[in-house]
MDAnalysis code that builds the backbone (N, CA, C; Angstrom):
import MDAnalysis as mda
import numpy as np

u = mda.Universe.empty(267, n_residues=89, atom_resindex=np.repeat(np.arange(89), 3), trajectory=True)
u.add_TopologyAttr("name", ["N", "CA", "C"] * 89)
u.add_TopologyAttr("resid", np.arange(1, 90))
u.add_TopologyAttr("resname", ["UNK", "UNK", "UNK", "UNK", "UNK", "UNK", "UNK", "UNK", "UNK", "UNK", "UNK", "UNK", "UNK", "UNK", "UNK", "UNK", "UNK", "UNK", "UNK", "UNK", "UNK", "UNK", "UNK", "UNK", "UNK", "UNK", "UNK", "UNK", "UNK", "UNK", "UNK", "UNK", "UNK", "UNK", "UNK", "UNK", "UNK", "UNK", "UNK", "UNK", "UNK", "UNK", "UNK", "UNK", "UNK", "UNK", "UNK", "UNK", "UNK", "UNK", "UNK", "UNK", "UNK", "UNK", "UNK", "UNK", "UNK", "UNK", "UNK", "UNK", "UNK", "UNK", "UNK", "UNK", "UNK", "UNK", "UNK", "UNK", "UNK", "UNK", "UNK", "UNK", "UNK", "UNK", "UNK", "UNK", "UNK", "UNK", "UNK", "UNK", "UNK", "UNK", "UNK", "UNK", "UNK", "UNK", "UNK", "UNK", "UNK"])
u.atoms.positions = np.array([
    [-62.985, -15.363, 23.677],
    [-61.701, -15.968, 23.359],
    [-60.569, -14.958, 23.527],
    [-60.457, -13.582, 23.207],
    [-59.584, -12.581, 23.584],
    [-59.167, -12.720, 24.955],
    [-60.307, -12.851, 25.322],
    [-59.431, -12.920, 27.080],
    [-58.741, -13.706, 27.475],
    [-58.804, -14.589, 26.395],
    [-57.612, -16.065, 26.750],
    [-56.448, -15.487, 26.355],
    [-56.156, -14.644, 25.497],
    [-54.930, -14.868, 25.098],
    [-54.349, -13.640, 25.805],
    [-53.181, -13.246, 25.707],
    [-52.058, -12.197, 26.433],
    [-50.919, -11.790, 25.591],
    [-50.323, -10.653, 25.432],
    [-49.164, -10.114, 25.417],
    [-47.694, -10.596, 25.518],
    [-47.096, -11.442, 25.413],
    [-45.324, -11.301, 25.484],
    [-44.968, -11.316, 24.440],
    [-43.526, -11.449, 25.005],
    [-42.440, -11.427, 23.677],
    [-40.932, -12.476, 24.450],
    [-40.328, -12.597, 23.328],
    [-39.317, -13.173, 23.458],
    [-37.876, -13.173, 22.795],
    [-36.744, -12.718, 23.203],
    [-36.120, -12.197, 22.558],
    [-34.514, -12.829, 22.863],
    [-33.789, -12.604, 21.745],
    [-32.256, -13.302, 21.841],
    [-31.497, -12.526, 21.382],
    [-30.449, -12.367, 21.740],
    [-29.102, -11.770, 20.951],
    [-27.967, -12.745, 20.351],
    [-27.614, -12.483, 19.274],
    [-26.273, -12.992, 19.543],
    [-25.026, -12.060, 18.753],
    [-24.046, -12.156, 18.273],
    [-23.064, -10.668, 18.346],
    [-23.754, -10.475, 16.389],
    [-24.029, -11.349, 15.954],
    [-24.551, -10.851, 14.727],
    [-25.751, -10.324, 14.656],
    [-26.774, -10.723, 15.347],
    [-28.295, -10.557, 15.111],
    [-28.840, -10.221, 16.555],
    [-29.989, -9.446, 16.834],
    [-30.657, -9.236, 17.669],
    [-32.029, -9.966, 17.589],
    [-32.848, -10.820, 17.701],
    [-34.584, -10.969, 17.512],
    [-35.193, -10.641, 19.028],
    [-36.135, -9.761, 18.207],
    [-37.370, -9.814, 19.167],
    [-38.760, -10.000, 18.466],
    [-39.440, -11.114, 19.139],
    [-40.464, -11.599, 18.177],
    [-41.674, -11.207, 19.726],
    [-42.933, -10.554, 19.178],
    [-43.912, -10.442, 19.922],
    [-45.150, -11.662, 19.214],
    [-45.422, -12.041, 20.540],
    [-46.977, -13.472, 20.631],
    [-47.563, -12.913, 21.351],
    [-48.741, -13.312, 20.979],
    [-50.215, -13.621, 22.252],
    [-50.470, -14.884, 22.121],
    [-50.311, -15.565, 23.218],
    [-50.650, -16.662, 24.155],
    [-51.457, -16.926, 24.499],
    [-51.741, -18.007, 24.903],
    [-52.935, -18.711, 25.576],
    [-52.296, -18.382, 27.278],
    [-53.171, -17.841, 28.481],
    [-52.922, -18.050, 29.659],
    [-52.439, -19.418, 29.822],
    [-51.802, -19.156, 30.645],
    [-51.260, -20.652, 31.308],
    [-49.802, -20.828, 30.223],
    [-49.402, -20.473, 29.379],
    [-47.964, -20.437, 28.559],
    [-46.796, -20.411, 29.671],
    [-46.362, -21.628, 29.256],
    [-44.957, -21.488, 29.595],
    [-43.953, -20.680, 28.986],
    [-42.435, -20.672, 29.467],
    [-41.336, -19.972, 29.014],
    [-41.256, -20.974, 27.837],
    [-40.907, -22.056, 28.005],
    [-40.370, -23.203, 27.344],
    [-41.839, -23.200, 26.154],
    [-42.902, -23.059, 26.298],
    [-43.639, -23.272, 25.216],
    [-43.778, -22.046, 24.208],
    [-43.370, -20.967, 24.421],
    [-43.640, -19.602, 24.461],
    [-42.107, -19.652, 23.120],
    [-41.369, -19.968, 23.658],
    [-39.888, -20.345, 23.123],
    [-39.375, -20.790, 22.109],
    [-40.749, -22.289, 22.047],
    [-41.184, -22.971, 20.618],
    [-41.709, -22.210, 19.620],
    [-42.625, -21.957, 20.232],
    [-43.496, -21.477, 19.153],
    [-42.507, -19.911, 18.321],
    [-42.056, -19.013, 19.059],
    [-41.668, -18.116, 18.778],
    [-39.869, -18.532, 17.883],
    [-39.431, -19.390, 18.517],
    [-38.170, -19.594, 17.911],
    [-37.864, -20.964, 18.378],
    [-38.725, -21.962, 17.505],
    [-38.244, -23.521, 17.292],
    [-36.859, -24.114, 16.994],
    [-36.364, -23.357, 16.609],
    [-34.619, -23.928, 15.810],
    [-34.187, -23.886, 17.691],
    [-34.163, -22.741, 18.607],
    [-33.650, -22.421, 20.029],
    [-33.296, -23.845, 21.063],
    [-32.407, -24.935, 21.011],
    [-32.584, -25.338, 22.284],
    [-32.303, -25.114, 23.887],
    [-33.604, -25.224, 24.415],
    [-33.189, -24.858, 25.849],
    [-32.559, -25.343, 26.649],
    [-31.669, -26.428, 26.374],
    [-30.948, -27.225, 27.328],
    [-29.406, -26.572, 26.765],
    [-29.310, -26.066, 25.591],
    [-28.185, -24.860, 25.407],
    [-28.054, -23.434, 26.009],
    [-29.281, -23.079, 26.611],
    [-29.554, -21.241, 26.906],
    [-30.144, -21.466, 28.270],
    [-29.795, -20.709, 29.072],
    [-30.707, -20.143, 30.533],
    [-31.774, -19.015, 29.528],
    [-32.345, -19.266, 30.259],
    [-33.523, -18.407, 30.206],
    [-34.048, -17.530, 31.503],
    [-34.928, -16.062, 31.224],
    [-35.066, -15.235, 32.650],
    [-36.403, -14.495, 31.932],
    [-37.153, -13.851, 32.940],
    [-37.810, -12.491, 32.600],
    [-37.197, -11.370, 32.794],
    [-37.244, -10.208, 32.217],
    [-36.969, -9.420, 32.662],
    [-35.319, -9.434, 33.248],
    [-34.589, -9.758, 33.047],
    [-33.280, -10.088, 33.686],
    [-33.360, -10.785, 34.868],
    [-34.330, -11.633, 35.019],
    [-34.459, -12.640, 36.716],
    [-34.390, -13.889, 35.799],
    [-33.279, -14.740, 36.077],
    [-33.339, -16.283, 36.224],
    [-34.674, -16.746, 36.221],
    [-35.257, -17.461, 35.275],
    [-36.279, -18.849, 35.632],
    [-36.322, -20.013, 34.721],
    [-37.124, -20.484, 35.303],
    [-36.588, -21.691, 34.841],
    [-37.228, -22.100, 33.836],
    [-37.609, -22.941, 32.326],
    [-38.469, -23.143, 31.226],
    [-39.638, -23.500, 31.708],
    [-40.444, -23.954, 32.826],
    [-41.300, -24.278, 32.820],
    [-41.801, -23.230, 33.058],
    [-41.561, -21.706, 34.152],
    [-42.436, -21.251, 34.443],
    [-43.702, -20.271, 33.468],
    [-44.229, -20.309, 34.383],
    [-45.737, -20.423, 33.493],
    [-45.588, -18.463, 33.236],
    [-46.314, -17.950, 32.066],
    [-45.940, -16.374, 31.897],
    [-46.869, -15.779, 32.296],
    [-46.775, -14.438, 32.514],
    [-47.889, -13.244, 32.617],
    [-48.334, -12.092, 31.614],
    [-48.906, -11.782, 31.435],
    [-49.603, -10.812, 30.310],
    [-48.280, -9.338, 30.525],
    [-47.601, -9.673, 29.215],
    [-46.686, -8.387, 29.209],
    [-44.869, -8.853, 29.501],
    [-45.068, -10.196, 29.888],
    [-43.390, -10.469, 30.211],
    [-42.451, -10.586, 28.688],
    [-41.572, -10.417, 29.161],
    [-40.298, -10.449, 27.757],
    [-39.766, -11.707, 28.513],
    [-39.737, -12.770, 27.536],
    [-38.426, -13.876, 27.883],
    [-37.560, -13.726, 27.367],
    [-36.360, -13.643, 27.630],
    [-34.870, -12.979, 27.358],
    [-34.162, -14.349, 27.039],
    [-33.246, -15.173, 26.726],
    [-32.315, -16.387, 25.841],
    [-30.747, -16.199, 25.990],
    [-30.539, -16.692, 27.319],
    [-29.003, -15.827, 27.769],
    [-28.303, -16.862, 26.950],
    [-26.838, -16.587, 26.206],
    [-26.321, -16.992, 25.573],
    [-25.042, -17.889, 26.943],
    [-24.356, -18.717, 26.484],
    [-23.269, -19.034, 27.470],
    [-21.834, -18.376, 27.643],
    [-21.387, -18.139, 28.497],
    [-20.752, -17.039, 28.762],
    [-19.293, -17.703, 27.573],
    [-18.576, -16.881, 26.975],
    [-17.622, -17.478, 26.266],
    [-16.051, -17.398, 27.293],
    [-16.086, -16.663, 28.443],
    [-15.177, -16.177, 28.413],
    [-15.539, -15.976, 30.386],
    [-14.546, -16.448, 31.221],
    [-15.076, -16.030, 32.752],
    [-14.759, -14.430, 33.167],
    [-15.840, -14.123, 33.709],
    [-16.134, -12.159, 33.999],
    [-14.586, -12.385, 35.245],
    [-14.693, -12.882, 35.983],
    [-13.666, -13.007, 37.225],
    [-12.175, -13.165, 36.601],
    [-12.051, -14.030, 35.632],
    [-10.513, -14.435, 34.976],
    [-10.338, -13.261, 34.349],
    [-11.568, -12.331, 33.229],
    [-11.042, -11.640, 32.440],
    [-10.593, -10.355, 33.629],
    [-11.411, -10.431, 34.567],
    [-10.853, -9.006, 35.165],
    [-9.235, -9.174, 35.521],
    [-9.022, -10.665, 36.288],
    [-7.831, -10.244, 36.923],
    [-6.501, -10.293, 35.982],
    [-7.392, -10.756, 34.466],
    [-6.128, -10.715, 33.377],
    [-5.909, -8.671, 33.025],
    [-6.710, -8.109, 32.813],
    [-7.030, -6.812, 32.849],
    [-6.293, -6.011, 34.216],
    [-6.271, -6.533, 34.876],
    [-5.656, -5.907, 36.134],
    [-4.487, -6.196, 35.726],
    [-3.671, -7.377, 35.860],
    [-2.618, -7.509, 35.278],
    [-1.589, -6.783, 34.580],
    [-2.178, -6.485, 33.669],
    [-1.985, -5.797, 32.311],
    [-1.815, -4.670, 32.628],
    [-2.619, -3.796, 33.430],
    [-2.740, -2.650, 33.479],
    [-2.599, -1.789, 34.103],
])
């Protein structure tokens, strides 16, 4: 039965709190199931999700050792704030 299971973790920020919660899984775990179990309150139709800083998508299935990361939505556009900053400055 050990050999069924695997290594990740899954982790979120937000400007108050950091979590990182480590699981062992059953092979074959999705992002999206991996997600539940580790942080049920999380919906994924609110957060992108990635490994490792790569985009994927909730279904994909994990590997022994991945971090799923819980990107928050951007509050603010990276492109607007620069050229307000340029502006300014």
């Amino acid at each position: 039965m050990a050999d069924t299971l695997m290594p990740v973790q899954v982790c979120f920020a937000t400007p108050a709190e950091q979590r990182l919660v480590s699981l062992e899984v059953a092979v074959g775990t999705t992002i999206a199931e991996a997600v539940q179990i580790a942080m049920p309150e999380i919906d994924l139709d609110q957060h992108r999700v990635g490994i490792f800083s790569k985009l994927k998508t909730p279904q994909t299935v994990l590997r022994e050792h991945d971090r799923v990361e819980l990107y928050r939505p951007l509050l603010a556009d990276p492109m607007e704030s620069r050229r307000k900053r340029a502006k300014s400055g």
